[in-house]
N, C-alpha and C positions, 0 to 999 in steps of 0.2 A: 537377931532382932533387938536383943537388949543394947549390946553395943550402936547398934543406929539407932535408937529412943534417944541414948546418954546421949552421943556424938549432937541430934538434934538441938537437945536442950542446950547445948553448951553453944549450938553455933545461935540460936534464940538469945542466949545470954548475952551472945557479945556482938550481936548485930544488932539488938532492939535500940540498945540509948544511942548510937549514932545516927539510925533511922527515925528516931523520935526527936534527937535534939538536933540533930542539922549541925551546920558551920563547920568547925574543925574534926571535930570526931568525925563526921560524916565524907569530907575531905579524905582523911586519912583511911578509911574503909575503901573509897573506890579506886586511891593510889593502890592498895594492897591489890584488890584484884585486876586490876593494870598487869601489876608485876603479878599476879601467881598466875595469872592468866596467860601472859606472855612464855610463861617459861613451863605452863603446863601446854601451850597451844605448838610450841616451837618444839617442845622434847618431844613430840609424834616423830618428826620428820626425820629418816634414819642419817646415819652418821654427824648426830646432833653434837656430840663431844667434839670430835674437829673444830667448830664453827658458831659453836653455840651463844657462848657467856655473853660476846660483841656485841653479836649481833640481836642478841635479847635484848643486853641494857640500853641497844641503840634506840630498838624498838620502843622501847619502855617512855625512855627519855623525850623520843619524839612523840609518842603519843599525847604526854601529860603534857608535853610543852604547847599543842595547838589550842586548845581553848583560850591559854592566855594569850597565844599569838593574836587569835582573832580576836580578843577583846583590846587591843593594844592595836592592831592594824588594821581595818576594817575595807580596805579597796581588794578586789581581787586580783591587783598585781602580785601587790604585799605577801598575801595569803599562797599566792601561787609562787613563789620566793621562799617560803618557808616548806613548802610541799613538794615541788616537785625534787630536790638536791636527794633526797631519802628516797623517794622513789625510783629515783635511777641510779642511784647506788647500789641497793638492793638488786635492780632489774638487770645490772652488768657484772654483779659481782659474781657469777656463773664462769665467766671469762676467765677471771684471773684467782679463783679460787675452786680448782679441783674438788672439793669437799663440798664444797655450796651446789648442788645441785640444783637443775631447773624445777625439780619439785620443792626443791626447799624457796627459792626464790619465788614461786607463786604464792605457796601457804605464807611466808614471811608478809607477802603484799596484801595477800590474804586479811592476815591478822592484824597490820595497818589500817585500812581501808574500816573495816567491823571497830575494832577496836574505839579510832580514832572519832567514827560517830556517836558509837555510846558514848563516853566519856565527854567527849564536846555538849553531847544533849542532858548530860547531865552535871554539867558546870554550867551553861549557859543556860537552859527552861529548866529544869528542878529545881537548882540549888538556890533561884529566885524563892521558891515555895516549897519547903518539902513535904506540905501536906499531898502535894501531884504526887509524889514516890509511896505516899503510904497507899493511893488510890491503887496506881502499876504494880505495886508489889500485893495488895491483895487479890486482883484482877488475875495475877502469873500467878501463885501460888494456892489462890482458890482456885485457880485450872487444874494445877498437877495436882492436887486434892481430891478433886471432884472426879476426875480421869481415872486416878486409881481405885478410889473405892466403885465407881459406875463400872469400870472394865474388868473389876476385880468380882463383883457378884453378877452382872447385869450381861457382861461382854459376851459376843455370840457371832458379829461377824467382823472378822479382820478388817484394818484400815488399811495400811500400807506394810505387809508383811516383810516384804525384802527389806526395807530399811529398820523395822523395831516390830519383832513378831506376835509380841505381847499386847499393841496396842488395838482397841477397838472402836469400831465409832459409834458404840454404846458411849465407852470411855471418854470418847472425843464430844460428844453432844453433854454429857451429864456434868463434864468439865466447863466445857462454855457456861452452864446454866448454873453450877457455883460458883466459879468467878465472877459472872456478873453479879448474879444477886447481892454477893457475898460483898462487893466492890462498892456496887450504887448504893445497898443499905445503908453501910459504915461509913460510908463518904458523906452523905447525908447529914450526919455529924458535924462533921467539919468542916464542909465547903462554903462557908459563909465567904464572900468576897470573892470566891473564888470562879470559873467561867463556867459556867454549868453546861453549857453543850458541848466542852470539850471533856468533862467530868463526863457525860454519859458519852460522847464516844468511844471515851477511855475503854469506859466498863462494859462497852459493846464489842470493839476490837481486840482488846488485848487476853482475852482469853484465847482466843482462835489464833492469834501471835505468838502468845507462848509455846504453844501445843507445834506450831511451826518451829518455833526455835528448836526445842528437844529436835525436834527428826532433825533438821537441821546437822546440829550436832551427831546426833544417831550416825550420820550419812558417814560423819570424819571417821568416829572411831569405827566405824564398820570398815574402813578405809584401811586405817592403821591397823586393824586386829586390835583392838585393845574394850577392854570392861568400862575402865573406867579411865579418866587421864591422868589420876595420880592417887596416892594411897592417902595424901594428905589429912582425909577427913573421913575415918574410920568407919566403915557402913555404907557412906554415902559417895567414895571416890574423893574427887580435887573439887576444886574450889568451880572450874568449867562447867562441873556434871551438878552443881548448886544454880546457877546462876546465867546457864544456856538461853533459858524462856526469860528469864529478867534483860538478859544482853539484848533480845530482839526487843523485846516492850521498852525500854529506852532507846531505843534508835524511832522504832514508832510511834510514842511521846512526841520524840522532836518535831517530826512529820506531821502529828495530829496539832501541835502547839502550833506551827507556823502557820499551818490553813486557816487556825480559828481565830489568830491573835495579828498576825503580821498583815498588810494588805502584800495579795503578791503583786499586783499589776498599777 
């Protein structure tokens, strides 16, 4: 328990001033989990040393390069020029690489496809405002907050056992209800300017998002046998097993920012 308090405070430490100051610091935190992400999501997949480093860095490369793509291209030919060459490269590389197996080729596309929305929705609607992330990021982590300490004294009937046996929907309800609060309070603060009916759907949805992403995640490493997906972050696992229920709430963000901001039709 001590060693995950320390581990905490240290990851608090070095996550707060990027998430509070925005621009380059904030830049460079979500390249990091880009990359630790890529190469903690890709070393599941067995015989990952054959195959691995390439087709990480390919990964990595192409994920961080779409948001500028799209801010620099904007027709869907363009966009579809930049995406599809990766895609079936990947999708063929089963063919002529014995070691690339078809599971690794799925999870690779996998990890594409997740990746490349987070990260787009968080260069393109965040990085406009990053008071939206302080909203997402209390909304997620008032969830897993709220979850464990309600599942932890209150929990009595199981949620979804096979995939995370510990979870209850004590847990799951007592989480919803301090993310939000926890979300709409503090936000309150700060949302001056900002669109308030996407500000409360934020604080509506993304708690129950979260709690999706973990199992989500749950689902993989129950897959691969594995605790945690990497030892990186002493107590707590890799950088994935921090940042699971945040990965879902930024793709969600994007989702909720388009319907409230953009006309679709």
């Amino acid at each position: 328990m001590k060693t995950r308090i320390l581990t905490a405070l240290v990851i608090i430490a070095i996550v707060l001033f990027p998430v509070l100051w925005g621009g380059i610091p904030l830049q460079c935190l979500a390249v990091f989990i880009v990359a630790a992400g890529a190469y903690e999501w890709l070393h599941c997949i067995p015989r990952y040393r054959r195959w691995g480093l390439w087709v990480t860095l390919a990964a990595i490369i192409w994920v961080l390069g779409l948001p500028w793509f799209m801010a620099s291209h904007v027709t869907a030919a363009t966009l579809l020029v930049y995406m599809a060459p990766m895609i079936v490269a990947i999708w063929v590389l089963p063919i002529f690489v014995k070691s690339f197996s078809e599971e690794a080729c799925f999870a690779t596309l996998s990890f594409l496809v997740i990746f490349a929305l987070a990260y787009t929705s968080m260069q393109i609607f965040i990085s406009a405002d990053k008071r939206y992330l302080w909203t997402i990021i209390l909304a997620t982590y008032g969830s897993d907050t709220g979850a464990y300490f309600f599942g932890r004294f209150m929990g009595k009937h199981k949620m979804i056992e096979r995939v995370s046996p510990k979870k209850t929907w004590e847990g799951f309800f007592g989480g919803w209800l301090v993310g939000f609060v926890l979300s709409l309070v503090v936000s309150l603060f700060f949302m001056k300017g900002m669109n308030l009916a996407l500000i409360i759907a934020v604080c509506v949805v993304a708690p129950v998002a979260a709690e999706l992403g973990d199992l989500c995640f749950s689902v993989m490493k129950r897959h691969y046998k594995k605790k945690d997906f990497s030892s990186l972050l002493p107590g707590h696992g890799g950088v994935l097993d921090r940042v699971d229920s945040l990965l879902m709430n930024i793709i969600l963000f994007g989702i909720l920012y388009t319907c409230f901001t953009v006309p679709l039709f």
